[in-house]
Phi, psi and omega in degrees: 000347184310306199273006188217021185302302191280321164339128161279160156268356154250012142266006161277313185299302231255350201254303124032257180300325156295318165324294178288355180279290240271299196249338186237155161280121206299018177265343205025240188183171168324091164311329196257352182253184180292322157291001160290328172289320181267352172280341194268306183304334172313271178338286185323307182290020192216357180267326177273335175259342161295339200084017207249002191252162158074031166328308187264004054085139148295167182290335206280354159266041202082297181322180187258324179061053173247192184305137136006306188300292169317303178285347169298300196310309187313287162320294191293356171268346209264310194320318186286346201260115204236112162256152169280048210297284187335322153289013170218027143350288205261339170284308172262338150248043175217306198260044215215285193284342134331302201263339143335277137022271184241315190350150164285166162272349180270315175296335165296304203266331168313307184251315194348286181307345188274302162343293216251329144280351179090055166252332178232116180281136190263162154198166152284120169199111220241300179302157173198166182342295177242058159192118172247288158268348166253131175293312193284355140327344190305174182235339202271153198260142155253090184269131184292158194180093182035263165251029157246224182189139194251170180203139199216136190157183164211121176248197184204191226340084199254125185281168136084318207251088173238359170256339189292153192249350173221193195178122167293075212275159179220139192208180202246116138235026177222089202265002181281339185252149159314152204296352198261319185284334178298005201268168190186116150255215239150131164249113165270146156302065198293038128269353188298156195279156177122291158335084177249126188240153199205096185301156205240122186268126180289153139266040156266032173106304177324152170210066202248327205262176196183150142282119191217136189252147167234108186226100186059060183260115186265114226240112157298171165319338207234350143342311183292144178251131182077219180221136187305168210031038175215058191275319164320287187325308201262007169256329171282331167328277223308312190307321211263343170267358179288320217265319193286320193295311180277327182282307186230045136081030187267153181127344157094015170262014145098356163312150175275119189257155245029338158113333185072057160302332181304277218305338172296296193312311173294343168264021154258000191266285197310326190291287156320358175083350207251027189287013193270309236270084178326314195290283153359323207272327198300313225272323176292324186275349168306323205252329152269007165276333191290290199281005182257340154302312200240064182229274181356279189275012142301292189302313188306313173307305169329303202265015169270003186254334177303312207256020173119008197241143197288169190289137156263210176284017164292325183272008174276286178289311160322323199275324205284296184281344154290337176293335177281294190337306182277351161260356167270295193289316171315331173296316184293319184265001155303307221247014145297316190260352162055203168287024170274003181303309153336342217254127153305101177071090179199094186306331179265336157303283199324298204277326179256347160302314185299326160307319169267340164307321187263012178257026130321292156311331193264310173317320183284326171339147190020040151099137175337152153278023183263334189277337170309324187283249165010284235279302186318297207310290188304294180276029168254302210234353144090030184264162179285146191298142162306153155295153175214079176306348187243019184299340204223017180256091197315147197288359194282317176273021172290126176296325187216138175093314170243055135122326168321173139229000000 
C-alpha cells in the first residue's frame, strides 16, 4: 500500500487498465478443464502480486484495504476482458467471505491469503441427494471421535471440487434437535483420505458439477466454522453470498459479468442478416430490458455493499433474474440462427446451444427458481411463509430425510 496510498482513483483507474493492456489476453480461457484451473491460479497470482487482488479486503488478509469506489473502477476496467476467473468464484465470493465472517482467526490467517492468490481453489458442499432446496434436510453425519470429528455421507452437485484443494462441508451433528439447529460446519481437505469425488457428466458435455462421498473422514477440531451447532447461521452467509456472486457478478473478479447477451445477440443478428425481421427485433430489445434491469438492480446491491451492508434478499432476486436473463437470451440466439443452430464447427452454434443446453443448471445453481420465487415473495413483498410442519420436529423423527421411511 506504500506506493499507492496517495493514488487518486483515476490514477488507480488508469493504473488498471494499463495492468490488462500489459498482461491479459482478451480470449481467456476454460473454466472446466485443468488447464483452466491453473490459468486462473496463474492469473490470480500475477494479480495479486500487482497489487490488484482483495481491493476492499483487510491488509492483514492480503488485501488492499481500499474503497468500493476501487473495486467499481476495477470492474468497469475489467469489463473488455474474459479472464480466467471462474474456478475461484465459489472460493472468493462465497466461502472467503463466511470464514471473514464467522471464521475463527487461525483459519482467516491460514487460507484467507492463500485464497486470494490463488494458491488454494475452494467449493462448497452443502447438497446432497435428498436435500437440495431443502438443505437443512441434510444427512451426512459428523460425529465427535475425541477433538476430532469423523464424517460419513454424501453430497452432490458440488461445481469444482474434482479441482479444490478444500470445502466448506454443512454435515448433521445433533439428528436430537430440528433440522435447522443440528448443522455444524467444516472446513475440509478434498484429498483427505476417505473423500471420493465422480465427476457428473452434462449435457453440454461438461463435467464441472460432482458427486462427492465421505467415508470416515477424519475432520480435526479446529475445523469448525463458527460454533458447532450453528451451522445454519454460516451456511446462510455463505448462500447470501453465493446468490449476490451468481446473481451481480460479485466477488470482485473482474469476468465479464452478465455475458453482454444484448450486444452479442445483436452482432449476431447484423452478422446473420436477420435484423429486417420485426418479431426478432421485439425479441433482442426483450433481452436488453431484461439485462439493463438487472445491471440496475447490480449497481444497487454494489451501493449496499459500499456502505456497508450485509448481502440480503436482493441477491436472491438478482440470481433469480440472471437465470431468466440467460435462458431468454440463449433463446433468443437459436432463433437468430434458425437451423444453423446445429451446425458443425460453428462458433456461434457452439456458444449459444451450449448455453441453452446449460441454462437449466445453472438456473438450479444456489438454488431454484422456485426457492427464489419463496424468498422474494417472503422477504420482499411481506407474503406469508411456506408452511413448515417439520420446523419443531427433532430430525431423528422426520419420516423423510431422518432416517424413517
Amino acid at each position: 500500500m506504500t506506493e499507492t496510498t496517495s493514488e487518486s482513483l483515476a490514477e488507480f483507474r488508469v493504473r488498471v487498465r494499463e495492468w490488462f493492456a500489459a498482461h491479459v489476453d482478451l480470449t481467456g480461457g476454460s473454466a472446466e478443464s485443468l488447464e483452466g484451473v491453473d490459468a486462473a491460479r496463474r492469473f490470480q497470482s500475477a494479480l495479486f502480486d500487482a497489487g490488484l487482488a482483495g481491493l476492499t479486503w483487510p491488509e492483514e488478509y492480503g488485501g488492499q484495504g481500499l474503497t468500493q469506489a476501487h473495486q467499481l473502477a476495477f470492474n468497469e476496467e475489467a469489463e473488455p476482458y474474459v479472464v480466467p476467473t471462474m474456478p475461484l468464484l465459489i472460493g472468493l465470493g462465497m466461502c472467503a467471505p463466511t470464514l471473514q465472517e464467522v471464521g475463527s482467526q487461525e483459519q482467516r490467517d491460514r487460507h484467507l491469503a492463500r485464497m486470494l492468490r490463488g494458491d488454494e481453489v475452494w467449493c462448497q458442499l452443502f447438497s446432497e441427494p435428498g436435500a437440495g432446496s431443502d438443505v437443512a434436510g441434510l444427512r451426512t453425519r459428523a460425529v465427535q471421535d475425541g477433538s476430532d470429528w469423523v464424517v460419513n455421507g454424501q453430497k452432490v452437485w458440488t461445481s469444482g471440487a474434482h479441482y479444490s484443494d478444500y470445502g466448506l462441508l454443512l454435515a448433521r451433528t445433533n439428528p436430537d434437535v430440528p433440522k435447522h439447529l443440528g448443522l455444524t460446519m467444516f472446513v475440509v481437505d478434498m484429498r483427505a483420505p476417505g473423500v471420493t469425488i465422480r465427476p457428473l457428466r452434462q449435457i453440454t458435455g461438461g463435467a464441472n458439477f460432482n458427486e462427492v462421498f465421505f467415508d470416515d473422514v477424519h475432520v480435526p477440531g479446529d475445523a469448525v466454522v463458527g460454533e458447532v451447532g450453528r451451522g445454519w447461521q454460516a451456511a446462510v452467509t455463505t448462500l447470501m453470498n453465493e446468490r449476490v456472486s451468481i446473481g451481480a457478478g460479485g466477488g470482485g473478479l473482474g469476468r465479464r459479468l452478465g455475458g453482454g447477451e444484448y450486444a452479442a445477440l445483436a452482432d449476431l443478428a447484423r452478422r446473420r442478416d436477420a435484423t429486417a425481421d420485426p418479431v426478432l427485433r421485439q425479441s433482442l430489445a426483450s433481452v436488453f430490458v431484461e439485462e439493463r434491469l438487472l445491471e440496475l438492480l447490480s449497481s444497487r446491491m454494489r451501493e449496499d455493499a459500499k456502505a456497508g451492508r450485509t448481502p440480503g434478499p436482493q441477491g436472491s432476486v438478482a440470481k433469480l433474474a440472471g437465470a431468466q436473463l440467460a435462458k431468454h437470451a440463449a433463446e433468443v440466439g437459436l432463433e437468430v440462427l434458425g437451423t444453423a443452430a446445429w451446425t458443425d464447427d460453428d462458433a456461434d452454434a457452439e456458444r449459444w446451444t451450449t448455453s441453452l443446453l446449460g441454462a437449466p443448471g445453472n438456473a438450479i445453481a444456489g438454488g431454484t427458481p422456485e426457492i427464489m420465487k419463496n424468498i422474494l415473495g417472503e422477504r420482499v413483498l411481506g407474503l406469508p411463509r411456506e408452511p413448515a410442519v417439520d420446523r419443531d420436529v427433532p430430525f431423528r423423527e422426520l419420516r423423510v430425510g431422518g432416517g424413517t421411511s
